[in-house]
TORMIFI-968846 format. One record per residue (C-alpha): x, z, y; residue in three letters; residue number from 1. Coordinates in steps of 0.001 Angstrom, whole numbers. Layout:
# residues N
+---------+---------+---------+------+-----+
!       X !       Z !       Y ! code ! pos !
+---------+---------+---------+------+-----+
!       X !       Z !       Y !  ALA ! NUM !
...
+---------+---------+---------+------+-----+
This chain:
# residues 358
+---------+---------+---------+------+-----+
!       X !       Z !       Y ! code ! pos !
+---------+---------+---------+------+-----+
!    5116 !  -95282 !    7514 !  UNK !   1 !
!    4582 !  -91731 !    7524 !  UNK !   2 !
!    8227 !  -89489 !    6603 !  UNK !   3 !
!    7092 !  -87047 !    3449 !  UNK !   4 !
!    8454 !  -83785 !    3396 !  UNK !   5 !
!   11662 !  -83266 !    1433 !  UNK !   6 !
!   10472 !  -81186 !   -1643 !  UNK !   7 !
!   13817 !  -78494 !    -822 !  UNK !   8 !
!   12846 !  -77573 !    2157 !  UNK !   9 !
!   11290 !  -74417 !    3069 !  UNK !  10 !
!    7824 !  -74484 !    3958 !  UNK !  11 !
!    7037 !  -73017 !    7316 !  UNK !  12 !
!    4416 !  -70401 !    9014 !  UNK !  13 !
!    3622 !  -70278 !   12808 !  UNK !  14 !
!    3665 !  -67181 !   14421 !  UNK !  15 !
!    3419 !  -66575 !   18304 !  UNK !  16 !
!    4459 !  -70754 !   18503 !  UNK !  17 !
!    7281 !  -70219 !   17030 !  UNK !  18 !
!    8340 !  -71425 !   13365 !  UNK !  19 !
!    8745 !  -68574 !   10384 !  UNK !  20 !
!    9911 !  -69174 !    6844 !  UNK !  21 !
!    7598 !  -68104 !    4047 !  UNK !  22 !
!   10351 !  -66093 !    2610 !  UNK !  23 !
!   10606 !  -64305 !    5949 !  UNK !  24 !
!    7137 !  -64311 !    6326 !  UNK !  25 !
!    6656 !  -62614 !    2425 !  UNK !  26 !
!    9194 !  -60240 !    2906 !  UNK !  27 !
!    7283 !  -58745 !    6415 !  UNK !  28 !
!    4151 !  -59273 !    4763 !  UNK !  29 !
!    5254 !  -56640 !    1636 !  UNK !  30 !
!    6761 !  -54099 !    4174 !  UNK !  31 !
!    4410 !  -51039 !    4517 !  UNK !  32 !
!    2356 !  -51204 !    8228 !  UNK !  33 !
!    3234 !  -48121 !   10310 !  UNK !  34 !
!    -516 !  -46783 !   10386 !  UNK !  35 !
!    -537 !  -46728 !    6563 !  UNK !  36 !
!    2700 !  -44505 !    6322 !  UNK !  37 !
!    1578 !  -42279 !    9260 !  UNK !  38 !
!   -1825 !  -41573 !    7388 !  UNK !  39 !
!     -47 !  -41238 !    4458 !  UNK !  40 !
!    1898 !  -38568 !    5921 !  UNK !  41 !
!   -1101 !  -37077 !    6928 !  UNK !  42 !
!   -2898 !  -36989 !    3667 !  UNK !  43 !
!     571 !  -35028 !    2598 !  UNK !  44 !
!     911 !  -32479 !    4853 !  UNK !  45 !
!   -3142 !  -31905 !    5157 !  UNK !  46 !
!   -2970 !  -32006 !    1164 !  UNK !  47 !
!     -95 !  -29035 !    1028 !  UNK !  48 !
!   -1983 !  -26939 !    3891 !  UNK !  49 !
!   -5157 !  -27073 !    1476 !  UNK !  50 !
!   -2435 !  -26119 !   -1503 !  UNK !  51 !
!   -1318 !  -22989 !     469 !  UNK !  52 !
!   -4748 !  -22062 !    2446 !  UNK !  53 !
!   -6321 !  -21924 !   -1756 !  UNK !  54 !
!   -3741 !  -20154 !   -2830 !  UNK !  55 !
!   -2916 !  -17719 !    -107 !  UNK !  56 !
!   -3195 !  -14541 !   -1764 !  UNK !  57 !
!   -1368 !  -15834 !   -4877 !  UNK !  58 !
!    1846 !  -15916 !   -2536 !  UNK !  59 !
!     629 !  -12678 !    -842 !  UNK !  60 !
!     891 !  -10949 !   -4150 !  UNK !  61 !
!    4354 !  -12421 !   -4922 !  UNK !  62 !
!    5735 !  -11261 !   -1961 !  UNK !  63 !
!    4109 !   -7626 !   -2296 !  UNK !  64 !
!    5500 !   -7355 !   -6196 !  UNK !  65 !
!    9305 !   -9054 !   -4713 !  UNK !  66 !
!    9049 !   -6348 !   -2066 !  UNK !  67 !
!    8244 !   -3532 !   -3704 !  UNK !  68 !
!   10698 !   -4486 !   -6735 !  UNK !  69 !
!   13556 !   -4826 !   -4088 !  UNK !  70 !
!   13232 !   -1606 !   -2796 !  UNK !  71 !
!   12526 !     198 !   -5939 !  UNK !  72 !
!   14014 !    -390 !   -8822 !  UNK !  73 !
!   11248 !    1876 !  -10750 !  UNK !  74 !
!    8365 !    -500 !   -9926 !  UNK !  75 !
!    9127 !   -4016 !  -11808 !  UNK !  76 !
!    8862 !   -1736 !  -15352 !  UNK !  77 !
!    6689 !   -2400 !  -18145 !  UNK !  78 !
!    5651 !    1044 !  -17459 !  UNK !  79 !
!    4619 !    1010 !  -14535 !  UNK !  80 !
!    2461 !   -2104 !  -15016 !  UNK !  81 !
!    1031 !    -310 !  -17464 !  UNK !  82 !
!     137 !    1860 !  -14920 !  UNK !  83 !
!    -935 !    -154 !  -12485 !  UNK !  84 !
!   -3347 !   -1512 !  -15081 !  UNK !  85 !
!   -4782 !    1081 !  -15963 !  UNK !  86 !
!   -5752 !    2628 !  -12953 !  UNK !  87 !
!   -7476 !   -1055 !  -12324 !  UNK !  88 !
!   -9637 !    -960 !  -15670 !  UNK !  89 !
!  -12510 !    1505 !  -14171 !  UNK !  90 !
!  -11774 !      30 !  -10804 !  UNK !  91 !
!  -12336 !   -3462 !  -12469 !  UNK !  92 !
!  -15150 !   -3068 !  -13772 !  UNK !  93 !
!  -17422 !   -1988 !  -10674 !  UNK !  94 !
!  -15592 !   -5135 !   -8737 !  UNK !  95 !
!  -17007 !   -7330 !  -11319 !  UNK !  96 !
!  -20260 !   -6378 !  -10785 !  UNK !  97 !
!  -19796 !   -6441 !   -7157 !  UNK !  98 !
!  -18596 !   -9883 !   -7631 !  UNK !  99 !
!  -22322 !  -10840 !   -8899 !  UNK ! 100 !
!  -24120 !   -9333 !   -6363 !  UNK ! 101 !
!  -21796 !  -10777 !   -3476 !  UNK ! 102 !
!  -22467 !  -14248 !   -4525 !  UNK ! 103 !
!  -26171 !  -14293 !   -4490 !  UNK ! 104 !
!  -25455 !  -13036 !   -1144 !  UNK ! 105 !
!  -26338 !   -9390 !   -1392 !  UNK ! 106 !
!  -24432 !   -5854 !   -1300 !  UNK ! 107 !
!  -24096 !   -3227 !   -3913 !  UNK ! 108 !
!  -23329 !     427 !   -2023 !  UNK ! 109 !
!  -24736 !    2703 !   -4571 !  UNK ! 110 !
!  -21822 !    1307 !   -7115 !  UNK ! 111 !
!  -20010 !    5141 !   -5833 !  UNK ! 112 !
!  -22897 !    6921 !   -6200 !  UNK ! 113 !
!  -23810 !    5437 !   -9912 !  UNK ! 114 !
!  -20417 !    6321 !  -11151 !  UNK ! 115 !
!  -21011 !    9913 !  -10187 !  UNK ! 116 !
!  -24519 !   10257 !  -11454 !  UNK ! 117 !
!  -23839 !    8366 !  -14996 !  UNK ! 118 !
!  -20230 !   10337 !  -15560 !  UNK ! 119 !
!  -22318 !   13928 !  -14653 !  UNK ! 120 !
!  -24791 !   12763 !  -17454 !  UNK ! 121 !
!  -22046 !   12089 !  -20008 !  UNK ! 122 !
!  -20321 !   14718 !  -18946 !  UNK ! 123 !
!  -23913 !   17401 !  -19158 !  UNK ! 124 !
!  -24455 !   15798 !  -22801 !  UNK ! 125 !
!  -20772 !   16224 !  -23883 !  UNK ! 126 !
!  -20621 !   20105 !  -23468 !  UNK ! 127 !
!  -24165 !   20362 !  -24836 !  UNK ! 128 !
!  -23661 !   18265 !  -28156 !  UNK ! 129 !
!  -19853 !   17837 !  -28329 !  UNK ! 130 !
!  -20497 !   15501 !  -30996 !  UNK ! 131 !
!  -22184 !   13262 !  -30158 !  UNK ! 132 !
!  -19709 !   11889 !  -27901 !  UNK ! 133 !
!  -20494 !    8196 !  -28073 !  UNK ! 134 !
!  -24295 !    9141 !  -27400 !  UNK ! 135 !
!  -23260 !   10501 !  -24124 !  UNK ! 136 !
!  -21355 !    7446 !  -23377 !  UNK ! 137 !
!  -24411 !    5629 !  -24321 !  UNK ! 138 !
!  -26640 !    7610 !  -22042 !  UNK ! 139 !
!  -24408 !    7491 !  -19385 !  UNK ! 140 !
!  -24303 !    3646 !  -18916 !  UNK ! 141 !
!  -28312 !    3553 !  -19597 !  UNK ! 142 !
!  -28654 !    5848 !  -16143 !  UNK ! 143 !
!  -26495 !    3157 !  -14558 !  UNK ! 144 !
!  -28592 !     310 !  -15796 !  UNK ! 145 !
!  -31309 !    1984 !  -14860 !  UNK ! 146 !
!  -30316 !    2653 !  -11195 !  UNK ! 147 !
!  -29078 !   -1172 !  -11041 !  UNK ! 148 !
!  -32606 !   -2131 !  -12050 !  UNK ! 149 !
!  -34340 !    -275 !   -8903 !  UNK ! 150 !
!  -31950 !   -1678 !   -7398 !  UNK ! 151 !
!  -32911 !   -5270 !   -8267 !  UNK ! 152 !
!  -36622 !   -4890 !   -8635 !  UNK ! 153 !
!  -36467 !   -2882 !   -4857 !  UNK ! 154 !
!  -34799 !   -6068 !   -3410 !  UNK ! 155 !
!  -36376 !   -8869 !   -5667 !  UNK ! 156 !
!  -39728 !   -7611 !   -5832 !  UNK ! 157 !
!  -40184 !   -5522 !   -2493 !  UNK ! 158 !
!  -37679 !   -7952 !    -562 !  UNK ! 159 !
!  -36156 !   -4997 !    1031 !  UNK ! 160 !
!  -32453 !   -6167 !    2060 !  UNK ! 161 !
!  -29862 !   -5283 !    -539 !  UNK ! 162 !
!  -28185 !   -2998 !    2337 !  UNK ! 163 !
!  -30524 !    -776 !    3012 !  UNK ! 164 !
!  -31836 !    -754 !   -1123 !  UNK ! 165 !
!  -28579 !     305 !   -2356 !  UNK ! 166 !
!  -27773 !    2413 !     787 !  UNK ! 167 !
!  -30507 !    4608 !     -48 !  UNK ! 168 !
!  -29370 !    4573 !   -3963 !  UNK ! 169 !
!  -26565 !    5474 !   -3039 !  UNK ! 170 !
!  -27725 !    8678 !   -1162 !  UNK ! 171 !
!  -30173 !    9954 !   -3888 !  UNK ! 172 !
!  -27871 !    9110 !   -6833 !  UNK ! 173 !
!  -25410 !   11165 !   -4932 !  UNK ! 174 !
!  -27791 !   13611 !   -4874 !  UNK ! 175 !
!  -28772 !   14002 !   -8484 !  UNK ! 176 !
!  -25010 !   14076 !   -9171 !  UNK ! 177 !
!  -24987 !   17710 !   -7751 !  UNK ! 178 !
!  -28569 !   18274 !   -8969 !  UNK ! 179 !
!  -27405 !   17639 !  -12977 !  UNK ! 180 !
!  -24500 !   19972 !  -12202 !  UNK ! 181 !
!  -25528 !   22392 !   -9849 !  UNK ! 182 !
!  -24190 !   21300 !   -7479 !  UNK ! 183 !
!  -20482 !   22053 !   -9246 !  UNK ! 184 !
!  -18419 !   20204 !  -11561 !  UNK ! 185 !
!  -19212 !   20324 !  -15148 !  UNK ! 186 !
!  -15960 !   21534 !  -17270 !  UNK ! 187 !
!  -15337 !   22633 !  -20608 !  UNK ! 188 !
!  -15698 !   19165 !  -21709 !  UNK ! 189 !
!  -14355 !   18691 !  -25674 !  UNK ! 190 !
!  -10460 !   17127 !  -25999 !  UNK ! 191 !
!  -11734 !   14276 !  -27917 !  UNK ! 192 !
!  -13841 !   13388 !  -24888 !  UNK ! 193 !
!  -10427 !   12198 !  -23427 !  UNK ! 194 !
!   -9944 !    9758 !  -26089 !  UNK ! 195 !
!  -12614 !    7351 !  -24664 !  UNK ! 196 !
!   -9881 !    6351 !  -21816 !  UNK ! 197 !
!   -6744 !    6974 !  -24195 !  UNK ! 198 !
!   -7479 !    5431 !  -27347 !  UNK ! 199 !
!   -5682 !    2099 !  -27882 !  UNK ! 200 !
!   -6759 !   -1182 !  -29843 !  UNK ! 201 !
!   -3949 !   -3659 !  -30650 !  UNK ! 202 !
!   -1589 !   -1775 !  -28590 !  UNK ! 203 !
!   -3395 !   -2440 !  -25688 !  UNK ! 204 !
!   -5599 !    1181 !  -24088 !  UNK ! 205 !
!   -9297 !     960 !  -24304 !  UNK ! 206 !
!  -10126 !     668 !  -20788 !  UNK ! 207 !
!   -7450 !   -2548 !  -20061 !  UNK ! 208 !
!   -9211 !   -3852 !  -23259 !  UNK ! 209 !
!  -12330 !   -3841 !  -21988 !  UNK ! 210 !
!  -11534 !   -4798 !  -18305 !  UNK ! 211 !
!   -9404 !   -8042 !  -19860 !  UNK ! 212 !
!  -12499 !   -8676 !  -22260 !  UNK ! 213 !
!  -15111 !   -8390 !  -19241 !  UNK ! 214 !
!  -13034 !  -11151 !  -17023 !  UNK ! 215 !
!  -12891 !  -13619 !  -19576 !  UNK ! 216 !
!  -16450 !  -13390 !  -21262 !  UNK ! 217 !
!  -17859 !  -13089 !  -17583 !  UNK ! 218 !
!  -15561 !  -15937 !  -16275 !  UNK ! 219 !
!  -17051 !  -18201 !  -18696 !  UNK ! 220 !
!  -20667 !  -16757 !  -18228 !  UNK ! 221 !
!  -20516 !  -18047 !  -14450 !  UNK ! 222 !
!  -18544 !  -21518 !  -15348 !  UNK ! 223 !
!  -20366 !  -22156 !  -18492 !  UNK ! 224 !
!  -23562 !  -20905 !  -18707 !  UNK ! 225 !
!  -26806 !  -21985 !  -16634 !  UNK ! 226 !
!  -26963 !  -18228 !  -15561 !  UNK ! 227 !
!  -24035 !  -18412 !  -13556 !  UNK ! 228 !
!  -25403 !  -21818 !  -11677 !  UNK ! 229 !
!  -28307 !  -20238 !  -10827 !  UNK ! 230 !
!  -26407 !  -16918 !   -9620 !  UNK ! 231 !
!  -24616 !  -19613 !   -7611 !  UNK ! 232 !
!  -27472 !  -21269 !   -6465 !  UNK ! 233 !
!  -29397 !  -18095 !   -5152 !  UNK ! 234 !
!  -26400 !  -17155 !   -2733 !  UNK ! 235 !
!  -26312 !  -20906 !   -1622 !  UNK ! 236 !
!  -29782 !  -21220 !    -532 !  UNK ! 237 !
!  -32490 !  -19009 !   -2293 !  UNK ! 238 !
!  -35383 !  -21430 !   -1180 !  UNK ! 239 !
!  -33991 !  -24720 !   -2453 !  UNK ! 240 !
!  -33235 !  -22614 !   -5781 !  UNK ! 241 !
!  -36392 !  -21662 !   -5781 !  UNK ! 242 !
!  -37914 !  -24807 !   -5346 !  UNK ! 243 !
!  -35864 !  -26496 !   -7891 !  UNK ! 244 !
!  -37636 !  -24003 !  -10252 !  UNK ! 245 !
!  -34725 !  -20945 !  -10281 !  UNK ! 246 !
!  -36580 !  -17623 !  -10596 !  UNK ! 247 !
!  -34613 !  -15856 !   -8061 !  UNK ! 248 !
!  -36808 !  -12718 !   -8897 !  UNK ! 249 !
!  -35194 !  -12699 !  -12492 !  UNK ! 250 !
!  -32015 !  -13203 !  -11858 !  UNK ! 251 !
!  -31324 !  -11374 !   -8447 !  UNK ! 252 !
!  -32881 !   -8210 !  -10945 !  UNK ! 253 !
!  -30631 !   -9056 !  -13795 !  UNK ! 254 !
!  -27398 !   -9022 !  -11543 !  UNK ! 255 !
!  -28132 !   -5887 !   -9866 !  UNK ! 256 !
!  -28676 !   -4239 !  -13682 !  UNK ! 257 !
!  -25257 !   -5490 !  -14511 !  UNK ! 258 !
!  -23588 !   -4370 !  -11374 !  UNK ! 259 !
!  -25403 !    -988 !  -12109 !  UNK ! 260 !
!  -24460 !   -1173 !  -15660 !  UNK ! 261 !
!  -20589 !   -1845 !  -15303 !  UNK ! 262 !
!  -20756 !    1268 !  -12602 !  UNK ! 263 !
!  -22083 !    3077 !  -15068 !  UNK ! 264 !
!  -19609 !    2178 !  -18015 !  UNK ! 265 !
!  -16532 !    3069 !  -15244 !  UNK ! 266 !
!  -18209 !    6766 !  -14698 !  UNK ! 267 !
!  -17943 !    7203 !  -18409 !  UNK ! 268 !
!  -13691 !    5868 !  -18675 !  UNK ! 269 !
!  -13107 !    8241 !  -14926 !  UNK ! 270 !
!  -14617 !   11408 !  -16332 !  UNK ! 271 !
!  -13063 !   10788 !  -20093 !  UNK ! 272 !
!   -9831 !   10426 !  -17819 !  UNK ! 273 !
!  -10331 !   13544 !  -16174 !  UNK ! 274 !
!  -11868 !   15394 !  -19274 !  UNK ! 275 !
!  -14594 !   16908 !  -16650 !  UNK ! 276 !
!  -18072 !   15467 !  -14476 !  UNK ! 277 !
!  -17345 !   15688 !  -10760 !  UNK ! 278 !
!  -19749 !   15273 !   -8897 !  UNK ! 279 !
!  -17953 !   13359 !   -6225 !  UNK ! 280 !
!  -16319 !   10738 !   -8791 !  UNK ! 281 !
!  -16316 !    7627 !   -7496 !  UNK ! 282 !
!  -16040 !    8080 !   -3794 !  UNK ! 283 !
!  -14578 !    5042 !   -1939 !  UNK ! 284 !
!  -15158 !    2538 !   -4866 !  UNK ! 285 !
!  -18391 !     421 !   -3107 !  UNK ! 286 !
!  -16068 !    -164 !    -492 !  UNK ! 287 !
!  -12780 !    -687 !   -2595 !  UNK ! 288 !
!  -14660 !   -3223 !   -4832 !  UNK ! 289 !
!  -16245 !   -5232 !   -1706 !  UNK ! 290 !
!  -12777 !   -5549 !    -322 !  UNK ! 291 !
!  -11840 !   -7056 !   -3755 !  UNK ! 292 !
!  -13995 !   -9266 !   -4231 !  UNK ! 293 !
!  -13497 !  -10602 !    -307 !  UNK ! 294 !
!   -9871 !  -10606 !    -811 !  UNK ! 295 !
!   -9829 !  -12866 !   -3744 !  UNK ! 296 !
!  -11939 !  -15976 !   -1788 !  UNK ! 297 !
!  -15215 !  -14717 !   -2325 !  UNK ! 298 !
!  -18184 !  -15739 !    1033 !  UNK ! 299 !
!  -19829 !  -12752 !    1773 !  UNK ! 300 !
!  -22797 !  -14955 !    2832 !  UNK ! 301 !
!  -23182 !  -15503 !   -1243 !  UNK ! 302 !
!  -22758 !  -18785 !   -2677 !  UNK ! 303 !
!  -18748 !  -19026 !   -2538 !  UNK ! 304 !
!  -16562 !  -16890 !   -5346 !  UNK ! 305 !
!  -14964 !  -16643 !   -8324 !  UNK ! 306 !
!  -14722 !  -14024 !  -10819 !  UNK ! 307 !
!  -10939 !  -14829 !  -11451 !  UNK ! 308 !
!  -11003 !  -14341 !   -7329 !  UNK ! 309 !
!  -11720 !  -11160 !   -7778 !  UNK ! 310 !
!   -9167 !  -10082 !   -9908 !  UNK ! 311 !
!   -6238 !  -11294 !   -7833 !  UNK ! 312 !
!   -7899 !   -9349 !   -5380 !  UNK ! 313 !
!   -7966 !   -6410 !   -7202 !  UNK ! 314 !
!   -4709 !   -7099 !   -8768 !  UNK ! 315 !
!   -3587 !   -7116 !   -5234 !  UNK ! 316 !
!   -4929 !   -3762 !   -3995 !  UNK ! 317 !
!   -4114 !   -2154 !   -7481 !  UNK ! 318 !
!    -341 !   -3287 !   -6489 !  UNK ! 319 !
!     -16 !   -2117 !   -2789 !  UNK ! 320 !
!   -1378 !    1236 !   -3325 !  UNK ! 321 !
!    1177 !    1915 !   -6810 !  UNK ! 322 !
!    3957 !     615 !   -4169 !  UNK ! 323 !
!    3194 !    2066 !   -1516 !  UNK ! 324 !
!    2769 !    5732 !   -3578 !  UNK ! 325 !
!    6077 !    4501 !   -5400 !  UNK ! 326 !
!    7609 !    4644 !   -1714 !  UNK ! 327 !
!    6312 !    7519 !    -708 !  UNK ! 328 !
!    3916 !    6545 !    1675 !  UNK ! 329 !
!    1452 !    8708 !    3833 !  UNK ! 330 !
!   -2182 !    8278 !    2729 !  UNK ! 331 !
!   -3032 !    7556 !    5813 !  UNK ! 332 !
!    -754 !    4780 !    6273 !  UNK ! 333 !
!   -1835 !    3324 !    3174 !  UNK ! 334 !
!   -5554 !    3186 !    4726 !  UNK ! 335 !
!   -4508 !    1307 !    8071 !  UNK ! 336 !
!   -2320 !   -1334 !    5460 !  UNK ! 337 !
!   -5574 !   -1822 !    3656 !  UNK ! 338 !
!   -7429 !   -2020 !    6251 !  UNK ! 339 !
!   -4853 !   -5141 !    7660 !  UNK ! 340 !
!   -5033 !   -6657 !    4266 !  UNK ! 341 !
!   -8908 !   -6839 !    4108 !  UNK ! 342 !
!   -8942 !   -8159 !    7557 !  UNK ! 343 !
!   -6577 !  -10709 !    7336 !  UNK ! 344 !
!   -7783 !  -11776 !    4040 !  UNK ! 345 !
!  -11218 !  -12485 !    5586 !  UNK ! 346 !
!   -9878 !  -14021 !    8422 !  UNK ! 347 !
!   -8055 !  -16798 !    6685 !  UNK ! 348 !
!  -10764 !  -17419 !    4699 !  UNK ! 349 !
!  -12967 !  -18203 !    7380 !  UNK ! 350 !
!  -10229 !  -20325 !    9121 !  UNK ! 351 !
!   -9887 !  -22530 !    5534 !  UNK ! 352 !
!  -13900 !  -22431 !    5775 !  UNK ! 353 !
!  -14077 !  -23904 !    9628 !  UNK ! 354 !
!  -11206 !  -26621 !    8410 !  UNK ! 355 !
!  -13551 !  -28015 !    5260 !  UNK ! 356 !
!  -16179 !  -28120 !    7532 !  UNK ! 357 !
!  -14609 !  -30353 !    9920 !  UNK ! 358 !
+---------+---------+---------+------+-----+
């Protein structure tokens, strides 16, 4: 007769000959394998390098603004924000066209250039009718428009590269600058001609107004709108766009307008700053924007870019330079620390680019 089991006692596993309760054998089979934590750990520490390769320049800026706030007490003011935002509004406003043209994978270097030409119109128009000061304004962002619109139909239409397009608008619009003022300044411009860049709405001045107002409405233009996918879609690959039925044409025209546009609105808040048309406004600003809008993530390859990007970015510069003047720092240094912000900005975004790619 065959002996049956006892019903108490512990059933039994086999491993490697030898005998194994099943509560032993439970209890190893529940404890996490040693691959499985080690990729685990992985995923972690690959997950918080992504975390802090995104948002690099987020902790760059902290550090600048904890800097500069430790070592003078006169920069973390309400004030002197103030400050610092207004002297971004105009600046703002040519990065966010930039920001357009940079992401179908173009260049805009006339954005200078425009600013000088459209603030010498307003500024001509001002002395001549004195009131009509709004007119001027007017006039002055149409002549930007219009210079972004050769612009666009020059590259869209003519396919000549956006480099050399806007390098040569940016050496005649330079050129009627002087022309409209012979080749001088235009002063004698009314007081109330200041009030463009001084008068406030809500408490807030009308140039930070509009610069907070162009963010949002164009942050949701480019996340919202099938405008902004097909802006996107241009700088990724213009031929696939194309054949997905984009008209590149259109909208590679339509973002050089803007850029031209924005330029031209900025010419009208520098010279109502200034109460006078120089005719050498806006020198340094094609580059200044650029390095914005590469500082805050943007590909300059096009495809790759945000427009809230760019504003860090510009936040950014907008911060160093008011710190660095706070501090009393030589011009010149100021232009090598730029110069090693820019650089290193682009370098870590192509080291985050080579990782994804991997």
């Amino acid at each position: 007769m065959t002996a049956t089991p006892d019903a108490t006692t512990t059933p039994t596993t086999v491993r490697g000959g030898s005998p194994v309760s099943a509560t032993e054998a439970t209890t190893t089979s529940t404890q996490p394998r040693a691959p499985e934590a080690a990729a685990s750990r992985r995923w972690s520490r690959a997950r918080l390098e992504e975390l802090l390769i995104h948002n690099s320049m987020v902790l760059v800026l902290l550090l600048v603004l904890a800097y500069f706030s430790y070592e003078n007490s006169r920069f973390a003011t309400l004030s002197n924000a103030e400050t610092i935002l207004i002297a971004a509004a105009p600046f703002a406003l040519v990065a966010l066209g930039q920001t357009l043209v940079i992401l179908t994978g173009g260049i805009d270097l006339s954005v200078g250039s425009v600013i000088a030409v459209s603030a010498m119109t307003a500024a001509k128009l001002v002395v001549g009718h004195p009131d009509r000061l709004w007119l001027a304004a007017a006039a002055a962002a149409g002549v930007g428009l219009l210079c972004g619109l050769v612009n666009g139909l020059v590259i869209s239409r003519l396919n000549v590269t956006p480099f050399v397009a806007t390098l040569g608008m940016l050496t005649a619009a330079s050129g009627f600058a002087y022309v409209i003022g012979d080749g001088a300044p235009i002063n004698g411009l009314p007081s109330e001609y200041g009030k463009i860049a001084n008068t406030e709405y809500l408490g807030v001045r009308a140039p930070v107004f509009v610069m907070i107002v162009g963010f949002i409405v164009l942050g949701l233009v480019m996340k919202r709108t099938t405008w902004g996918l097909r802006v996107y879609a241009i700088g990724g690959n213009r031929t696939a766009a194309e054949v997905a039925g984009v008209n590149a044409r259109l909208v590679l025209t339509s973002v050089y307008v803007l850029s031209g546009g924005l330029a031209g609105l900025s010419g009208v808040i520098l010279s109502s700053r200034v109460i006078s048309g120089p005719p050498n406004l806006g020198t340094g600003y094609e580059l200044d924007s650029i390095a914005a809008v590469v500082i805050g993530g943007a590909s300059l390859m096009g495809g790759r870019g945000t427009v809230w990007g760019t504003l860090l970015g510009l936040l950014l510069i907008q911060t160093l330079n008011n710190g660095l003047d706070i501090l009393i720092v030589p011009a010149y240094w100021q232009a090598v620390i730029s110069g090693a912000l820019i650089v290193s900005a682009v370098a870590v975004d192509m080291w985050a680019v080579r990782r994804k790619s991997r």
